[in-house]
Structures are given as structure tokens and as C-alpha cells.
Residue, then its C-alpha position, 0 to 999 in steps of 0.5 A: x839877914x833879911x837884906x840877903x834873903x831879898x838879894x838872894x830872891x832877887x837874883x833867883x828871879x833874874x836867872x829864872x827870867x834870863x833861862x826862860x827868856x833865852x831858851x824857845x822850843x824849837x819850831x819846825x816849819x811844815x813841809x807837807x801838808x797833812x791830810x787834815x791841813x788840806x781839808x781846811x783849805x778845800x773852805x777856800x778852794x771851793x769858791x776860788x773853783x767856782x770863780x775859775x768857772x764864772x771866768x770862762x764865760x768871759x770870752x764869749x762876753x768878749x767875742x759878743x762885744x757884750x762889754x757892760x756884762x764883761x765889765x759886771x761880771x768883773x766887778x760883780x761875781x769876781x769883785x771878792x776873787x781877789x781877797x780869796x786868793x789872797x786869804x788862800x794864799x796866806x794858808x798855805x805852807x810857807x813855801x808856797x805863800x810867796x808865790x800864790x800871793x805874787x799869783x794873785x795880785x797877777x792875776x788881779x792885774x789882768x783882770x784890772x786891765x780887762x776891765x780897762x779893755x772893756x771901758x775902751x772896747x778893746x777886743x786886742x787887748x781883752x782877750x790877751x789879758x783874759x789869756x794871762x789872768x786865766x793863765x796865772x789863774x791855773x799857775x795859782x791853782x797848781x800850788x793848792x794841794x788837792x783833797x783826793 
């Protein structure tokens, strides 16, 4: 008897198990941002804003041939744009984070290459690579929601 109180225990458990394992509540994927979602987001667009700001300056570092500036600039006050964008990006609803993030890393890659521009004292090829990194800049900027 004790045997078959065991077995019976035994098997309750394995179909206990097998019913929770087997049965997940349906998670639905957000397609809009709520208005308190948008308000933890304004946390990361603040300084993104700010380094969109610091940017423009660029150009006249540019037109100055004022290349150690260009090259600070870079490196100093946007060294951490990267990491925020991406931070941004990773907060945003799925169906955006693929494109934020591809925008990002793009607009990385031209600010990489302006730096190179920089080094080697190409006016040519700084100003386009500032052109694209603001370009893609604003494309980012476009898929945050705005907190008005």
C-alpha cells in the first residue's frame, strides 16, 4: 500500500510538472509606446540630444582645418554617443531596435571615418562623412517617440 501511495504521488508530480511546463501565458509584444514608456526613454534622448548639438560644430572645425579639435571633439564629448545610441536602441519597441541599432553602428562608422579624415587632413572626405553620420543621426532620431 505504501508502495502505491508512492507511485500515485509520483505520477501527481510528473503531470503537475508536465501541465506547468507545457502551459506559458500568452506574451503580447507592444506596438505603441505608452505615454509612461516614452517618459523613460526622454533618460536616454537627453544626452543623444545634446551630442546632436555638439556635432554641429564639427563643420566649422572642418572649414578651419582646426583638425586636433575635430579629432577631441570625437573622441572627447562624443566618445560615449555610441554606447547611448545603442542603450536607446535596446529600449525601444521591438520593432524598431533592429533599425536604431543598424543606425547607430552607422552612424559610428562615419564618425570613425571622419576621424580618419581628420588624421590624414581631408577636407573631401570629412565633410561627407559628417554629411552621412548627421544624416543617419537624424534617421535614428526619427524612430524615437517624442514626449509631447
Amino acid at each position: 500500500m505504501k508502495a502505491f501511495r508512492s507511485l500515485i504521488s509520483l505520477v501527481l508530480v510528473l503531470v503537475t510538472t508536465l501541465l506547468v511546463s507545457c502551459s506559458s501565458p500568452e506574451v503580447q509584444v507592444p506596438t505603441t509606446y505608452s505615454p509612461e514608456k516614452i517618459a523613460q526613454l526622454q533618460v536616454y534622448v537627453e544626452p543623444i540630444a545634446a551630442a546632436r548639438e555638439t556635432l554641429e560644430t564639427i563643420p566649422a572645425l572642418i572649414a578651419q582645418k582646426n583638425w586636433v579639435d575635430t579629432i577631441t571633439l570625437i573622441h572627447g564629448p562624443l566618445g560615449l554617443l555610441r554606447a547611448q545610441m545603442l542603450g536607446l536602441s535596446r529600449s525601444l519597441l521591438p520593432k524598431d531596435q533592429k533599425a536604431s541599432a543598424n543606425l547607430a553602428k552607422d552612424v559610428f562608422g562615419h564618425l570613425e571615418q571622419l576621424d580618419e579624415a581628420a588624421k590624414l587632413r581631408d577636407v573631401s572626405a570629412a565633410n561627407y562623412h559628417y554629411s552621412q553620420a548627421i544624416k543617419k543621426f537624424d534617421a535614428f532620431s526619427n524612430l524615437i517617440p517624442n514626449a509631447s
